[in-house]
Each structure stands twice: as structure tokens, then as C-alpha cells.
C-alpha positions as CSV (number, residue, x, y, z in Angstrom):
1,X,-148.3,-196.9,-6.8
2,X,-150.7,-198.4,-4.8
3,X,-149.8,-199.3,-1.0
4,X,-147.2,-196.5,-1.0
5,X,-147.9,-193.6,0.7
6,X,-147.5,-190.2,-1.5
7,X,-144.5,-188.7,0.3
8,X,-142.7,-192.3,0.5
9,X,-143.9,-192.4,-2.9
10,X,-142.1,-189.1,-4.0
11,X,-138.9,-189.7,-1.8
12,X,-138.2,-192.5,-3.7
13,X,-138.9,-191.3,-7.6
14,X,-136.6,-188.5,-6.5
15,X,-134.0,-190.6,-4.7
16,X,-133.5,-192.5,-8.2
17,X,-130.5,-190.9,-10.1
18,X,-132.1,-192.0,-13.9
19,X,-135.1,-189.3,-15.3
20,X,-138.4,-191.1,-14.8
21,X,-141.7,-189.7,-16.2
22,X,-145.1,-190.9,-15.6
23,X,-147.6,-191.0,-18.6
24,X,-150.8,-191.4,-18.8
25,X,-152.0,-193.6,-21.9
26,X,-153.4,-189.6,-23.8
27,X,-149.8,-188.6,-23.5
28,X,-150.0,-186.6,-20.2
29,X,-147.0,-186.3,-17.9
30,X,-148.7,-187.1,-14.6
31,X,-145.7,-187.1,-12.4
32,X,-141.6,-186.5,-12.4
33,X,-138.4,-186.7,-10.3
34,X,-135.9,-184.4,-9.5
35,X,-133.4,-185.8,-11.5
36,X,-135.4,-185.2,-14.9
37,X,-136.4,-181.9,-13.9
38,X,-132.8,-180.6,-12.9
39,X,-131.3,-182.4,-15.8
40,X,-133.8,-180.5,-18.5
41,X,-133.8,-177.2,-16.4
42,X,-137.5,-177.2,-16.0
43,X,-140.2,-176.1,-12.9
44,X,-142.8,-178.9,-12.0
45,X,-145.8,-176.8,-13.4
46,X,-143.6,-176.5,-16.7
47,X,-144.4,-180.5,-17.3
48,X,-146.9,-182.0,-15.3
49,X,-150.5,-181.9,-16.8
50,X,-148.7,-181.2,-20.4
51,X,-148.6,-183.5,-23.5
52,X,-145.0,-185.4,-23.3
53,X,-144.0,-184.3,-26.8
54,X,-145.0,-180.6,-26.3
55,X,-142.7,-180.4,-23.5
56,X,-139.7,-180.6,-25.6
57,X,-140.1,-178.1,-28.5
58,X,-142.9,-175.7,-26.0
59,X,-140.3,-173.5,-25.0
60,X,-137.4,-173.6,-27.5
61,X,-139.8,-174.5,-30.5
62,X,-137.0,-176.9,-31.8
63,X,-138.4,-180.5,-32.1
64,X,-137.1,-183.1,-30.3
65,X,-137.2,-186.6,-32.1
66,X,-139.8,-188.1,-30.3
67,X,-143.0,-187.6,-32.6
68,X,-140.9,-189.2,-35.3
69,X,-139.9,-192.5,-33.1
70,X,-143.1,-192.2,-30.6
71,X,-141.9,-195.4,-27.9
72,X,-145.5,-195.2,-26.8
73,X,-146.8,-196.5,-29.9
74,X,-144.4,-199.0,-29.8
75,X,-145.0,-200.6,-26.5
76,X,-149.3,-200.7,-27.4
77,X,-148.2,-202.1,-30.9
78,X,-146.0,-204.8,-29.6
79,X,-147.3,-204.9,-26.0
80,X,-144.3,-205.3,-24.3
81,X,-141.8,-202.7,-22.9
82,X,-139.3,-201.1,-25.7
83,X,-135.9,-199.4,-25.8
84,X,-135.1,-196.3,-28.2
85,X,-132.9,-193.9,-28.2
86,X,-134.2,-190.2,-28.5
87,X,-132.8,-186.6,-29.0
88,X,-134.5,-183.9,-26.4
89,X,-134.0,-180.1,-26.6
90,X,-134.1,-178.6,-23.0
91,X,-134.9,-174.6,-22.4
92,X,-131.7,-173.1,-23.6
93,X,-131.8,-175.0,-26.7
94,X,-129.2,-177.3,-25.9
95,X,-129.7,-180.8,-27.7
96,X,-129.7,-183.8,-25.0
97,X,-129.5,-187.5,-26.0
98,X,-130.9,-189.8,-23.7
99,X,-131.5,-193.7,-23.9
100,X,-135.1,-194.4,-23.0
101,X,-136.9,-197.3,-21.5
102,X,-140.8,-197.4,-21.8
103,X,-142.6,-200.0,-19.5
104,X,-146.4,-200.5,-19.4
105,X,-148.4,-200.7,-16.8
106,X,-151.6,-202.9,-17.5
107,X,-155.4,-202.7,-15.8
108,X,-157.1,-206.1,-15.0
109,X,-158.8,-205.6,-18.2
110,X,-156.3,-205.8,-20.3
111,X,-156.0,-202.1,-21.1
112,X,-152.8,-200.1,-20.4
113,X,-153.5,-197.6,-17.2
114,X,-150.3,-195.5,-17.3
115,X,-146.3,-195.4,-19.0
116,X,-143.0,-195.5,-16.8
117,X,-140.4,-193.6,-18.8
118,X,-136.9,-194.7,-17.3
119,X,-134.1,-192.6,-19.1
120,X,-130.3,-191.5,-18.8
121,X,-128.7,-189.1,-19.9
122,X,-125.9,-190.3,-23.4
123,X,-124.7,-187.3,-24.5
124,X,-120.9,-188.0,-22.9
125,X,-121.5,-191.1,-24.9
126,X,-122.8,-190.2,-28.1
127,X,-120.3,-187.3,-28.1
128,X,-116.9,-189.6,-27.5
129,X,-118.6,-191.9,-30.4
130,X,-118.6,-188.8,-32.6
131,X,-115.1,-188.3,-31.8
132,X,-113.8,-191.3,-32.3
133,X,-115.9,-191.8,-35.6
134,X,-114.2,-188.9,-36.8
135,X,-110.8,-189.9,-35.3
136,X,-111.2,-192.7,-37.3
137,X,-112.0,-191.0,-40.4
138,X,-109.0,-189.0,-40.2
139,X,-107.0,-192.2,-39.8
140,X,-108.4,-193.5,-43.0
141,X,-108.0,-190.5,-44.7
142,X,-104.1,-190.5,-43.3
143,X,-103.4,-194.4,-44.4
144,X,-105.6,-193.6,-47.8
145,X,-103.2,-190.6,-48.2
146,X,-100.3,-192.9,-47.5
147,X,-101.0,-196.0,-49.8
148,X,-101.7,-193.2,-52.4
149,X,-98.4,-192.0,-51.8
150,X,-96.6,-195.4,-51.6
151,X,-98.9,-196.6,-54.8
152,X,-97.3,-193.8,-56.7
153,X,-93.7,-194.5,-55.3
154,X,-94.2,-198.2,-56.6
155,X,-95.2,-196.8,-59.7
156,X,-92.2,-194.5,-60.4
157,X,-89.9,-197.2,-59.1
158,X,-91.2,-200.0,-62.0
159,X,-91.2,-197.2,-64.3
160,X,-87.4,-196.2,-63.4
161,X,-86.4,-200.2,-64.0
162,X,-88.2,-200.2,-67.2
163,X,-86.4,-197.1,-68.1
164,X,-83.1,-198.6,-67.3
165,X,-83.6,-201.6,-69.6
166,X,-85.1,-199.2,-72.3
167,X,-82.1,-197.0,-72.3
168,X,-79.9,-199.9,-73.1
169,X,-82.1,-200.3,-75.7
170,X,-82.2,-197.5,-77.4
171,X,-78.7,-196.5,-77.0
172,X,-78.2,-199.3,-80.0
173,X,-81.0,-198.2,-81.9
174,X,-80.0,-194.5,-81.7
175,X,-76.1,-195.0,-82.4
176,X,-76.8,-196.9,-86.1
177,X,-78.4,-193.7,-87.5
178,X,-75.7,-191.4,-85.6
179,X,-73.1,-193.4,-86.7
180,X,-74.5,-193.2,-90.3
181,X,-75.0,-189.3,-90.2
182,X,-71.1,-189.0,-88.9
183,X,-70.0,-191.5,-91.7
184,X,-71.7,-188.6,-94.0
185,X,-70.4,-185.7,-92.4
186,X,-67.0,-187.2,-92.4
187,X,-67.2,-187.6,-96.7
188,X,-69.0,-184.7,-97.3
189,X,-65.9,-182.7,-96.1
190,X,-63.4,-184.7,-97.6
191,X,-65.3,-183.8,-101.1
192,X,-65.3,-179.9,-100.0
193,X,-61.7,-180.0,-99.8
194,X,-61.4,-181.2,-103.2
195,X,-60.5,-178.1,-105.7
196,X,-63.9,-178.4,-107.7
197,X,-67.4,-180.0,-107.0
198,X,-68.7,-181.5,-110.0
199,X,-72.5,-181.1,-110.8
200,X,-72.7,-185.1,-110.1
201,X,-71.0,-184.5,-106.5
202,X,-74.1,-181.6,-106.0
203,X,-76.2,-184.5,-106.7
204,X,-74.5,-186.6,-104.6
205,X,-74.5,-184.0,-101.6
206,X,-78.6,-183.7,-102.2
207,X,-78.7,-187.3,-101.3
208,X,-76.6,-187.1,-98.6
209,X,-78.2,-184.6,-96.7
210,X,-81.9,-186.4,-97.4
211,X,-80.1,-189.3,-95.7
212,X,-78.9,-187.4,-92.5
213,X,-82.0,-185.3,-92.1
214,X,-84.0,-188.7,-92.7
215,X,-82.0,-190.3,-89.5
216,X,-81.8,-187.0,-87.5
217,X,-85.9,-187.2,-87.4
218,X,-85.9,-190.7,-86.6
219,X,-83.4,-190.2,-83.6
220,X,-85.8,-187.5,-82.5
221,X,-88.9,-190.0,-82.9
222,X,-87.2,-192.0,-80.6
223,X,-85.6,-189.3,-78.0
224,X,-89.1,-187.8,-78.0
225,X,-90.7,-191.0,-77.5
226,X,-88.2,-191.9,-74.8
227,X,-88.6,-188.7,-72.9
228,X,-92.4,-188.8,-73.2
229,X,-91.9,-192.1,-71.0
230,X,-89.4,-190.8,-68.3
231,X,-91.3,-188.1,-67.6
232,X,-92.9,-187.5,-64.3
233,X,-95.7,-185.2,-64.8
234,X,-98.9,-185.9,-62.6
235,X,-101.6,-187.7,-64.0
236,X,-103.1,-186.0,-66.9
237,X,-106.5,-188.0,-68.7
238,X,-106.8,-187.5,-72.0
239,X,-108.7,-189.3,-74.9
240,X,-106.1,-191.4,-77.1
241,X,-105.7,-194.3,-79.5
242,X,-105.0,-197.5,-78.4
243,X,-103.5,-198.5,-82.1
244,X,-100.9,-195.3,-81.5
245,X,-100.0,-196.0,-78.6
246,X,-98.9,-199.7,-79.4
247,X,-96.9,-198.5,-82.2
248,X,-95.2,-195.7,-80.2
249,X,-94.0,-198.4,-77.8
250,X,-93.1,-200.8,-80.3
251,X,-91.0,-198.4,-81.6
252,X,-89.2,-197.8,-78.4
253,X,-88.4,-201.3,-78.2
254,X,-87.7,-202.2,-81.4
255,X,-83.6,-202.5,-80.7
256,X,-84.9,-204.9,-78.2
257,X,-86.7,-207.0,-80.3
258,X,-84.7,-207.4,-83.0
259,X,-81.3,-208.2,-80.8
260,X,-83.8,-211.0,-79.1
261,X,-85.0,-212.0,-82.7
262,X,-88.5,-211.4,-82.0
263,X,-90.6,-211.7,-84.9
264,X,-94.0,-208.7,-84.6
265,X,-97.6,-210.0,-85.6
266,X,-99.8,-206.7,-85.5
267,X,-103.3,-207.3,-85.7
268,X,-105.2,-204.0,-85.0
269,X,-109.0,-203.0,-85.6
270,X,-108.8,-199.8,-87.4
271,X,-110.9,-196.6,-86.6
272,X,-111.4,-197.8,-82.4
273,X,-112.8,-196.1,-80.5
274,X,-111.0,-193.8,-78.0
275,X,-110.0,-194.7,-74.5
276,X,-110.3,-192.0,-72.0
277,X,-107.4,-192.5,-69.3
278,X,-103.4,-191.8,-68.6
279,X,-101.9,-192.3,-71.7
280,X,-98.7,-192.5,-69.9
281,X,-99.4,-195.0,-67.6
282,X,-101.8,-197.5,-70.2
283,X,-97.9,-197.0,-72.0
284,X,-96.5,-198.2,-68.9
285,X,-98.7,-201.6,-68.6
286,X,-97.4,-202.1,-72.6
287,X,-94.1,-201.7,-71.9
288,X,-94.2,-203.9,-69.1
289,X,-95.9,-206.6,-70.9
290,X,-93.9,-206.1,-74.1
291,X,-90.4,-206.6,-72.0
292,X,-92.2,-209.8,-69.6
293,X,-93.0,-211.3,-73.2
294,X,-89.0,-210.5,-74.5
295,X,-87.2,-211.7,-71.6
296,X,-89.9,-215.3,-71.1
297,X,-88.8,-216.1,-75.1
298,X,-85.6,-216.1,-74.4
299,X,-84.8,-219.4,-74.7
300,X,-87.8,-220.2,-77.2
301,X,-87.0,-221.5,-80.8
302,X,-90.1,-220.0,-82.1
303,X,-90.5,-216.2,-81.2
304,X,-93.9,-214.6,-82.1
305,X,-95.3,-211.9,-80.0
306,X,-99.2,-211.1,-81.1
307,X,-100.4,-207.9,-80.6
308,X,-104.0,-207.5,-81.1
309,X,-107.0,-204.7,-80.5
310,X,-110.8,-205.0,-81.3
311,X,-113.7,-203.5,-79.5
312,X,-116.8,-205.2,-77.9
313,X,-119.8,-205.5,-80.0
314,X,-121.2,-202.5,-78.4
315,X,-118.5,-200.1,-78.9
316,X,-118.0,-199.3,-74.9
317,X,-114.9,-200.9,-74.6
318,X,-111.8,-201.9,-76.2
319,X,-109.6,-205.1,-76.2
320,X,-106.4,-205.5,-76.2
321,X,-103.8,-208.9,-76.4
322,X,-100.1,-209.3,-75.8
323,X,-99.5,-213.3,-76.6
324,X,-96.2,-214.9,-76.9
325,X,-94.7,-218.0,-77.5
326,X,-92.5,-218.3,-73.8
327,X,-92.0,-220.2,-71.3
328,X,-95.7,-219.5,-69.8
329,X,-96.5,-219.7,-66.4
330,X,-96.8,-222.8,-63.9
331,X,-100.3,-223.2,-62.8
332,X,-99.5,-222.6,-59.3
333,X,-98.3,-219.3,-59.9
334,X,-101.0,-218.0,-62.0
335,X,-103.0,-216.7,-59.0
336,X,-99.8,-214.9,-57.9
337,X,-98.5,-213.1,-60.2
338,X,-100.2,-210.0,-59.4
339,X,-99.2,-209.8,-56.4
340,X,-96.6,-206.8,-55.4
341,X,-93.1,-208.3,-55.0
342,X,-94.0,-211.4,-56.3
343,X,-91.5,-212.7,-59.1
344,X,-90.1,-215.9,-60.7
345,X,-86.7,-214.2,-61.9
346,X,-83.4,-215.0,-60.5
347,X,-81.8,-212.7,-58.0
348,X,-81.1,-209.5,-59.5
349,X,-83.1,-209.8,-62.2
350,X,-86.4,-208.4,-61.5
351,X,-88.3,-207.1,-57.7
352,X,-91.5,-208.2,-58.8
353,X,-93.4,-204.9,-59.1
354,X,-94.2,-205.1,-63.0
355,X,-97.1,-206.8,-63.2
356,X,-98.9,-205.9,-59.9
357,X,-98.3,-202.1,-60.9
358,X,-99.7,-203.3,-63.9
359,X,-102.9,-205.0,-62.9
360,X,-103.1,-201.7,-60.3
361,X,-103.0,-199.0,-63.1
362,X,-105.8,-201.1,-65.2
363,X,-107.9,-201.4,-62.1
364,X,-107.8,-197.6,-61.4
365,X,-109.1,-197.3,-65.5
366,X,-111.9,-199.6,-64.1
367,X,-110.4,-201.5,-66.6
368,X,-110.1,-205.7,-66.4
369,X,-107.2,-207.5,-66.9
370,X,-107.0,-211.8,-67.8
371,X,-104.3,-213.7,-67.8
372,X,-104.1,-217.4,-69.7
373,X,-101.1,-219.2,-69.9
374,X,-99.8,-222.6,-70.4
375,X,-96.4,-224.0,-69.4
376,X,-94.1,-224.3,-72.5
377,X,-96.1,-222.9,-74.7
378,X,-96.9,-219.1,-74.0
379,X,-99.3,-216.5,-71.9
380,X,-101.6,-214.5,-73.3
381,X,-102.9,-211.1,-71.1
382,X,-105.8,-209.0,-72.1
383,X,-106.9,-206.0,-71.2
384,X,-110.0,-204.3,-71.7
385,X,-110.5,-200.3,-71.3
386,X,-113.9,-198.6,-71.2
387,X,-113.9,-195.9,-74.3
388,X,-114.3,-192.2,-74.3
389,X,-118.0,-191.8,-75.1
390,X,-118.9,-189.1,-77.3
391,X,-116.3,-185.8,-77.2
């Protein structure tokens, strides 16, 4: 510095707590202060005269950063001073982090006559980011852990209420073909008492027992049906039909239908293609649809429910339609319906979890899911599933 004497000079590089370097415009350290040299454990001879960038890997032979993010090029490229921040290896190999200031000093002629490096030490800093980044990650991965948790609660809570409903159900539609069987158990051993069976009472028996082992596997259709829905194993993908699946759980509900009067259009593509997912849950969002459909014809006079599948054109995906002649839905619920709690039914009727369990078990197929509706005259939801692929 011209003017200033060279011990002034030196008292006051080293009286300055940042790490200052001098560079000369080939790279050279020309001068140092105290600070830099205590903070990087280094002698005076072990820097001044040598190439900046040698300095840091000469010892340890681990490379700093610098020759990658050079702020020397920077300040001739954009002539002005720059701000970087750089990773430094000092002699025991210990990794430093230091936020670093380059200022040129210019010649009359427009040429640059020397660097001032200002830097300070960020390591504290850099460290406590670290922390807290992974602080942070561990609180996502807490909450993510704990919406899973309450996602999967939701879920066995609309699948308990649909249960309930379903029970009902089937109670009716399991008590005809018990009641029948009795009814033939009760004759067959009021014949047996009689003194002699006739060869026409043998027949007669043959018929019987086709008749009760023809209701006893229908029961069990509809137990093991029933069962298949309560139960709460973990999520298990599989590849299944779309078409099977529809008549499984139209067979579970078919008490329901018929005590509401609900007339069944089926109109299924054939030979689809499989959908890879939960077949459990994809029964779930029928169910749920099947039942919403039910209860919003109540008070219709004409009672369809459609049921249709097809796949796309280029055989990735399948679609599938629940229409029915209802109520529909007001236009200013539409963009609500989805949403958890949500519900139009009276008190005590409903907690509003169907559909937004619904539209969540689609999503997590990466599935989509419409809704079209109008007031008075029916709603129509489709859902489309991305197939299988190839086995």
C-alpha cells in the first residue's frame, strides 16, 4: 500500500480479525495476516511466494474447491469484485468453509496489479445449516409418517361404516337361503319318521339336498365375499379384473339394491386389461360409490344405476363409470365433495369421509377420478386406472 510504511503496514493486516491474502494477478500469495495463518495452521514460508490453489491440497493432497469456482477469473471476467463461497482443507485435513470476498486492485493502465482476498471463517454456520436441514428432514419424515398413519386410520374408519351398512345388508340376503335350507331340514325329518320311504320320496330327497347345498355355497359366496372386505391385511398389489371385481361387489350389495328397487344396467368391455393395484381398496371406492348412488335415489321414481368399463384406445388404462339417476349434486358443492369431512347428509347419517378416502385411494393408484353431475337428474364418477403391462 503505497504511503504506508511496511511495519504500519503489517500491524494493521494482522490487527484485522477476517483472513486476508494478497495475490498477485499469476496466482502468487505475496503477503498474509496472522489471522489466516493461525486459522489454517500454516508458517509464513508455507504460503508466501506459492500458487494460491497449491496451498490448499500441497500438504494434505485433498483439493479444496477453488480451481473448480476460481473467484479470480471471475473478478477479470466481470471486472468488478465478486463473492463466493469456497471449501479449504487446512494441514490436518480438516475441511474449512469460508465466505470469500475478491477485490481488484487496478494500474493506471487499466490492467489489474494485485487481488485482496477478504475471508471468514463459516464453518459454525454451514454446520448449524446442516443441522437444521436435517432437523427438518426428520420432521418431515415424522409428519409424513403421521399423515400416513392418520390416512390409514381414515381409511379403516370409512371402511368400518361401510361395513356396518353392509352387514345390515346381507343379514337379509343371507337369512332367505338359511331360512330355506331349515324349511328342508325341518321336512326331510318329518319324511324319515315315516315307516317307509318310497322310491318317489328318494327322489324327492335328491332334490332337496341339491337345493340346500345350492344355498349353502351361495351363503358362502357371500360370507366369503364379506369377509374378504372386513379384513385388515396390509396392502397387498396384485394384478386383477376390473369386470370381477364389480360383480363381486354387486353381489354384496344386492339385498341393498333390491329392498331400494334399484334396477342394474351392466355394461362391461370384455377381455380388459388388468389393473395392477389393491384390489381391496379399488373394492372400497365401489362400494362407496355403489352405496352414495343407493342412498341419493332414494326418493327418485326412476332408479337406474349404470355401471360401465372400457379401456383407452391404447390399452394403458382402464375406465370405469358409476351413473345414477339421484338427486345429483348442487353446483356449489361440486368442488367440495372431495374434501375430508365434507358431507351433505343429515346429522347422523354420514361423517363425510367416503368420497375423500375415495378420491385418496385413486390418487395413490395414480389413477384420475371426474365427477359430472346435474341437480335432479343424476352424477356420473369415473375413474381411470393405469393397467398391469405385460406379466
Amino acid at each position: 500500500m503505497a504511503g504506508v510504511p511496511q511495519n504500519e503496514f503489517a500491524t494493521i493486516l494482522n490487527g484485522i480479525r477476517d483472513f486476508i491474502l494478497i495475490i498477485s494477478p499469476d496466482q502468487k500469495i505475496l503477503e498474509v495476516n496472522e489471522a489466516f495463518l493461525k486459522h489454517m495452521q500454516y508458517r509464513r514460508e508455507d504460503v508466501i511466494g506459492k500458487k494460491c490453489y497449491e496451498v490448499f491440497q500441497r500438504i494434505t493432497r485433498k483439493s479444496s474447491n477453488c480451481h473448480e469456482r476460481c473467484p479470480l477469473d471471475q473478478v477479470v471476467k466481470k471486472r468488478r469484485h465478486c463473492q463466493v463461497e469456497l471449501s479449504r482443507v487446512d494441514q490436518k485435513g480438516k475441511t474449512w468453509y469460508t465466505e470469500l470476498t475478491i477485490f481488484p486492485i487496478w494500474e493506471k493502465k487499466g490492467k489489474i496489479l494485485k487481488f485482496i482476498e477478504i475471508s471468514r471463517d463459516i464453518t459454525k454456520r454451514k454446520s448449524d445449516e446442516k443441522k437444521t436441514r436435517e432437523h427438518l428432514q426428520k420432521m418431515v419424515e415424522e409428519r409424513t409418517r403421521q399423515l400416513k398413519e392418520s390416512h390409514e386410520q381414515l381409511l379403516h374408519q370409512d371402511k368400518m361404516a361401510s361395513l356396518g351398512k353392509l352387514s345390515s345388508s346381507v343379514v337379509h340376503e343371507i337369512n332367505n337361503p338359511v331360512a330355506g335350507i331349515l324349511n328342508l331340514v325341518l321336512l326331510s325329518k318329518r319324511i324319515l319318521k315315516e315307516d317307509s320311504i318310497t322310491e318317489s320320496e328318494l327322489g324327492v330327497f335328491q332334490q332337496y339336498l341339491d337345493l340346500m347345498e345350492t344355498e349353502t355355497r351361495r351363503v358362502t359366496r357371500i360370507i366369503g365375499n364379506l369377509l374378504a372386505f372386513a379384513r385388515q391385511s396390509k396392502i397387498e398389489v396384485t394384478r386383477f379384473d376390473v369386470n370381477e371385481l364389480i360383480e363381486q361387489t354387486l353381489m354384496l350389495n344386492a339385498n341393498l339394491l333390491r329392498l331400494n328397487k334399484i334396477r342394474i344396467i351392466e355394461d362391461l368391455e370384455r377381455n380388459l386389461p388388468l389393473i395392477r393395484g389393491s384390489e381391496d381398496q379399488i373394492q372400497q371406492v365401489v362400494m362407496n360409490l355403489i352405496s352414495n348412488a343407493v342412498e341419493s335415489m332414494a326418493q327418485a321414481q326412476r332408479k337406474r344405476l349404470t355401471l360401465k368399463t372400457c379401456s383407452t384406445p391404447d390399452k394403458n388404462a382402464v375406465k370405469m363409470q358409476i351413473t345414477d339417476t339421484g338427486a345429483g349434486i348442487p353446483t356449489a358443492y361440486i368442488s367440495k365433495i372431495f374434501e375430508p369431512f365434507f358431507t351433505t347428509k343429515k346429522k347422523g347419517k354420514g361423517v363425510g369421509l367416503g368420497l375423500s378416502v375415495v378420491y385418496g385411494i385413486i390418487e395413490e393408484h395414480g389413477g384420475k377420478m371426474y365427477v359430472d353431475s346435474t341437480e335432479g337428474q343424476g352424477t356420473c364418477f369415473t375413474i381411470t386406472l393405469h393397467t398391469a403391462g405385460p406379466s
